[in-house]
C-alpha positions as CSV (number, residue, x, y, z in Angstrom):
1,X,-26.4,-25.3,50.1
2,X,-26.3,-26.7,53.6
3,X,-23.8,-25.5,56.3
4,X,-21.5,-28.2,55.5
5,X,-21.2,-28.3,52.3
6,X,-20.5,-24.1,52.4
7,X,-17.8,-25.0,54.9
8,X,-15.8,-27.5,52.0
9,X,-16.3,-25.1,49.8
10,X,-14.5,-22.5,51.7
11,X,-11.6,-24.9,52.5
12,X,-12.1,-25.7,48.8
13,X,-11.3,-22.2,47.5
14,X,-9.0,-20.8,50.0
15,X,-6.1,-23.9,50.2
16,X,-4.9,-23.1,46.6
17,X,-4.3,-19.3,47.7
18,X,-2.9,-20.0,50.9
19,X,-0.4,-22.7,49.6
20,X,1.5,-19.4,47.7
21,X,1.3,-18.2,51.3
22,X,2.5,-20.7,52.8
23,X,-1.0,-21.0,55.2
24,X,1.0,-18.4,57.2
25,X,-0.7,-15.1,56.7
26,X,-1.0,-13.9,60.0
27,X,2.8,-14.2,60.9
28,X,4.1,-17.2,63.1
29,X,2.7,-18.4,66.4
30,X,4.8,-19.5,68.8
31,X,5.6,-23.2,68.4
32,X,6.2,-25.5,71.3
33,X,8.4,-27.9,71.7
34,X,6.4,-31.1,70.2
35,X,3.9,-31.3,67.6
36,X,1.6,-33.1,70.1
37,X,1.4,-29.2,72.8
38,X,1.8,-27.2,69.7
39,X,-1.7,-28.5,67.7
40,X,-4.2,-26.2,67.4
41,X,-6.8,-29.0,67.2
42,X,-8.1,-32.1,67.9
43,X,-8.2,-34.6,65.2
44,X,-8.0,-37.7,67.3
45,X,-10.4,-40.7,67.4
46,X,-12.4,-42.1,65.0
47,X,-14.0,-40.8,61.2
48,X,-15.4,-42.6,58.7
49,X,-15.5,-41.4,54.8
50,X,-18.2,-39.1,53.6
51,X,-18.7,-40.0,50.2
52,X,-20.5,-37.7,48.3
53,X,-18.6,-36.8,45.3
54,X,-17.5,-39.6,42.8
55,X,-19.3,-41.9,44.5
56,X,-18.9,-44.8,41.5
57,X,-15.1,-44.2,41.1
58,X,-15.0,-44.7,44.8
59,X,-17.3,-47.2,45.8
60,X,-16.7,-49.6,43.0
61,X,-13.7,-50.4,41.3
62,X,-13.8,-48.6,37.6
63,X,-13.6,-50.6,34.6
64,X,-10.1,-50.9,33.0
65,X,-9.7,-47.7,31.1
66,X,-11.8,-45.6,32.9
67,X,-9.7,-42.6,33.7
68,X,-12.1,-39.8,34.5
69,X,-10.6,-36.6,36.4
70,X,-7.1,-37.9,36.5
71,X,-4.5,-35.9,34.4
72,X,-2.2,-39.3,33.3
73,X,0.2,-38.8,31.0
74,X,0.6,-41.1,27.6
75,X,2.6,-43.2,29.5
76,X,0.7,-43.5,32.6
77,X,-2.3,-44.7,30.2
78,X,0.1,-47.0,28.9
79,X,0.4,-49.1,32.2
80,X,-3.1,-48.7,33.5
81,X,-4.3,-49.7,30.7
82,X,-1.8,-53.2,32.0
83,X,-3.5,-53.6,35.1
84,X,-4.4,-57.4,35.8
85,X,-5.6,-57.6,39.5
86,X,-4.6,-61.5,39.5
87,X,-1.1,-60.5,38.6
88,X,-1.2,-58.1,41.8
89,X,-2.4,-61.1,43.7
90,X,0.0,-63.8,42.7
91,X,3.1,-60.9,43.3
92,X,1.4,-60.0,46.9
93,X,0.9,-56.4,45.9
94,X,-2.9,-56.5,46.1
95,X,-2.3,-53.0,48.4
96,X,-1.3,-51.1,45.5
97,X,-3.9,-48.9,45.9
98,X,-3.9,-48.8,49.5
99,X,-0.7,-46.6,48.9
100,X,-0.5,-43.2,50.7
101,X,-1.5,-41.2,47.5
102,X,-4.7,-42.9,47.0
103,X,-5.5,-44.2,50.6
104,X,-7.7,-41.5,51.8
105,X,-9.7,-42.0,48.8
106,X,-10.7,-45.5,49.5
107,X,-14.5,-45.6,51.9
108,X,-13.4,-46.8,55.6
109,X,-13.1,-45.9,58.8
110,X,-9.7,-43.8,60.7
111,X,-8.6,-44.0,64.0
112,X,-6.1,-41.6,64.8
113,X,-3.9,-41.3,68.0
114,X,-1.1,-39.8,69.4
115,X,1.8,-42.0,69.1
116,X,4.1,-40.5,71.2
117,X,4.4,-36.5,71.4
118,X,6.3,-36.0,67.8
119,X,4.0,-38.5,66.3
120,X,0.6,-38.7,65.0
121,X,-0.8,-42.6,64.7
122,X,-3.5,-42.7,61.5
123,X,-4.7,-46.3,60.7
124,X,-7.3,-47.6,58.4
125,X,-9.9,-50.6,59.0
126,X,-9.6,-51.1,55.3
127,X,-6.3,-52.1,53.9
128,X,-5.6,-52.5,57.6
129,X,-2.8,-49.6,57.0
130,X,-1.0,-47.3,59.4
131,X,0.7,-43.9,58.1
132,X,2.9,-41.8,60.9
133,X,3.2,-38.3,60.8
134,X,6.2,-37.2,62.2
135,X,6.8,-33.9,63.4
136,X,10.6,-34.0,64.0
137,X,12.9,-36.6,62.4
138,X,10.9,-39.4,60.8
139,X,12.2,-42.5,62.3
140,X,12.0,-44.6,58.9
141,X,13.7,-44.7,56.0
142,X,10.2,-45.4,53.2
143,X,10.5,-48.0,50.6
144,X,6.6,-49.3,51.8
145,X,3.2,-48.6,50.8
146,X,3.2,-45.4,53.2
147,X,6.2,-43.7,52.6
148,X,7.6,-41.0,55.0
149,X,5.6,-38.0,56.2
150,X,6.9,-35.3,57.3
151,X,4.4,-32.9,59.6
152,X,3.7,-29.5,60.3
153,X,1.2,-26.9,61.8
154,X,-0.1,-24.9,59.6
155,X,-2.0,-21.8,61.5
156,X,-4.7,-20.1,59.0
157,X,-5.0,-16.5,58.1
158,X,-7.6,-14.4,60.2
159,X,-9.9,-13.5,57.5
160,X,-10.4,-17.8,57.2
161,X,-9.9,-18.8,61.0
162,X,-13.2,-16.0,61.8
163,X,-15.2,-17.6,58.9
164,X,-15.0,-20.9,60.3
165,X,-15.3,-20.1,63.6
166,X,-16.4,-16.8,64.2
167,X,-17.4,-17.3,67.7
168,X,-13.5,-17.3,69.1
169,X,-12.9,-14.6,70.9
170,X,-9.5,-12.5,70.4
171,X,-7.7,-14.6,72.3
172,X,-8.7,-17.8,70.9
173,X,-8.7,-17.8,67.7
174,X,-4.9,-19.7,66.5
175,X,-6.8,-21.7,64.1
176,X,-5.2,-24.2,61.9
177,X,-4.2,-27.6,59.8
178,X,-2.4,-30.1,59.5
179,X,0.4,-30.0,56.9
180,X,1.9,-33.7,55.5
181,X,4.1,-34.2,53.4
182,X,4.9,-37.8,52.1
183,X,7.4,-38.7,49.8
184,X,9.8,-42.2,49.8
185,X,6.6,-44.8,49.1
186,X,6.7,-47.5,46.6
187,X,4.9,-46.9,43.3
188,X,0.8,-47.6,43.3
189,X,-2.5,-46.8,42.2
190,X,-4.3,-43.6,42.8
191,X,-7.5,-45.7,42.0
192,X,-7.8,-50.0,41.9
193,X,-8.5,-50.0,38.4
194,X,-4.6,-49.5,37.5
195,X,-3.7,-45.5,37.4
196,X,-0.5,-45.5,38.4
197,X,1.4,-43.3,40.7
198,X,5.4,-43.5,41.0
199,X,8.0,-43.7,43.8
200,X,9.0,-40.1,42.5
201,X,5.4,-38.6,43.3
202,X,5.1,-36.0,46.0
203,X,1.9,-36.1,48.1
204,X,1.0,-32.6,50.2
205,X,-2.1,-32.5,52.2
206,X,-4.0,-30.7,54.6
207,X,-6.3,-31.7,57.6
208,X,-8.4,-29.5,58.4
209,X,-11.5,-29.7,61.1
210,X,-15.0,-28.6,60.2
211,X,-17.5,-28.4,63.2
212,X,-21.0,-27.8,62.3
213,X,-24.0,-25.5,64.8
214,X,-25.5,-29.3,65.1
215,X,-22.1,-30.1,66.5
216,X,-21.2,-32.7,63.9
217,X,-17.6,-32.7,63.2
218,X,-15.8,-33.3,59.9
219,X,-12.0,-34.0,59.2
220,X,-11.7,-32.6,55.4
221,X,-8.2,-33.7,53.5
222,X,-7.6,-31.5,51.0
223,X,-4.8,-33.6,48.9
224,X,-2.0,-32.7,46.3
225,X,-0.4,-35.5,44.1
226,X,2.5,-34.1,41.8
227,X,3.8,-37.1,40.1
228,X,6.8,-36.2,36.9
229,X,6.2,-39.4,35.7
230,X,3.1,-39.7,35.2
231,X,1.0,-36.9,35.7
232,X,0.4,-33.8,33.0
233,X,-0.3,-31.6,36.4
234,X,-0.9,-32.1,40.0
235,X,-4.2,-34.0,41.3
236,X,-5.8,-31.9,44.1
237,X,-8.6,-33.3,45.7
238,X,-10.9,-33.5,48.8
239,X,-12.0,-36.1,50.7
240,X,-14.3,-35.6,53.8
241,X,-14.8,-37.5,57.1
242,X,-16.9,-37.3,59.8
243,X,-16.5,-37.7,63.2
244,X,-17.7,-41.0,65.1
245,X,-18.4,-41.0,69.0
246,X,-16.4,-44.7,69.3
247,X,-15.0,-47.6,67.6
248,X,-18.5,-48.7,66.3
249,X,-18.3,-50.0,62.9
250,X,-14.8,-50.4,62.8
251,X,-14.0,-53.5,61.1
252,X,-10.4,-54.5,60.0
253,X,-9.8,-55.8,56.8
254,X,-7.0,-56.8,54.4
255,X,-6.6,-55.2,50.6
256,X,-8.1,-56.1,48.3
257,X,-6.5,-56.2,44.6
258,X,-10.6,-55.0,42.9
């Protein structure tokens, strides 16, 4: 197992644990004033989707009825097993899987910025979609394919923060994520061919920052979708990106409905 690969695995494991703990196990660090001088990262600029796991759920649109690893309830099988990508089309919803629940999932490229010093800025070359993280009071109301998203800073436990980067010295070592949670979205797909997600789903995820000896850096989203419509129990997954020196390859595109 490669360096890299250890390192997801070790986000992997300890995320479920640390969610009981609220991520908080070394007591609260001072927090400045704006999310922008409190982060205890970088995660700007540009990533592009590592796709290594479910590679033919991701990188092709399933057949109708293929529901593998997703926990639908009868119900939510009911209405997948509905989906007719022309209808999307002719209704203009052809970005019902571009939603925030299932965005991350789809292969592109991210460019994220500071928006202004409560706001983080992520947009997407595919789907051409932008999602605002919003450290104090979001400034919208939901009711679109992106919801609101509330953000926090999440700062990691010590026994995690040396294991990932056991080279900090004592005084540098406030290691952390990035906590969003997004709620308020209109109901979409958690994958093109139809699985539905509803406006009452719950989305909570993590960014966390992996850098390798090489230097390679990864963004790793470590996802929760708890959905009382149509779920049996929550969806946790984790989706990898790595770090791109510029805008190369970034190529904007609309949704597409398949």
């Amino acid at each position: 197992m490669n360096a890299f690969a250890k390192l997801i695995l070790l986000i992997v494991l300890a995320v479920p644990s640390l969610y009981g703990q609220g991520r908080g196990g070394r007591g609260a660090a001072p927090v400045p004033q704006t999310g922008k001088a409190a982060a205890p990262m970088d995660i700007t600029g540009y990533w592009v989707s590592v796709v290594t796991a479910d590679w033919r759920l991701r990188m092709l649109t399933p057949p109708k009825g293929d529901y593998t690893s997703l926990p639908l309830n009868a119900e939510a099988r009911k209405v997948a097993d509905s989906w007719d990508p022309a209808k999307d089309e002719a209704a203009g919803e052809q970005c019902r899987s571009y939603g925030a629940p299932g965005l991350m999932r789809v292969p592109m490229r991210v460019h994220i910025t500071w928006q202004d010093d409560q706001t983080l800025k992520l947009e997407t070359d595919a789907g051409m979609q932008t999602r605002l993280f919003h450290f104090g009071p979001p400034q919208s109301q939901g009711g679109d394919w992106q919801g609101v998203s509330t953000a926090s800073w999440d700062y990691l436990p010590a026994a995690v923060t040396d294991t990932l980067a056991p080279n900090r010295n004592q005084t540098d070592r406030q290691a952390g994520s990035l906590k969003v949670v997004t709620t308020k979205f209109k109901p979409g797909y958690l994958r093109k061919n139809g699985a539905p997600y509803s406006a009452n789903a719950v989305l909570t995820e993590y960014f966390d920052r992996v850098t390798e000896p090489n230097g390679d850096s990864y963004l790793v989203v470590t996802s929760t979708v708890e959905d009382p419509t149509y779920l049996n129990q929550p969806l946790l997954l984790s989706t990898p990106f790595k770090k791109q020196a510029d805008a190369s390859g970034w190529k904007p595109t609309p949704c597409t409905s398949k």
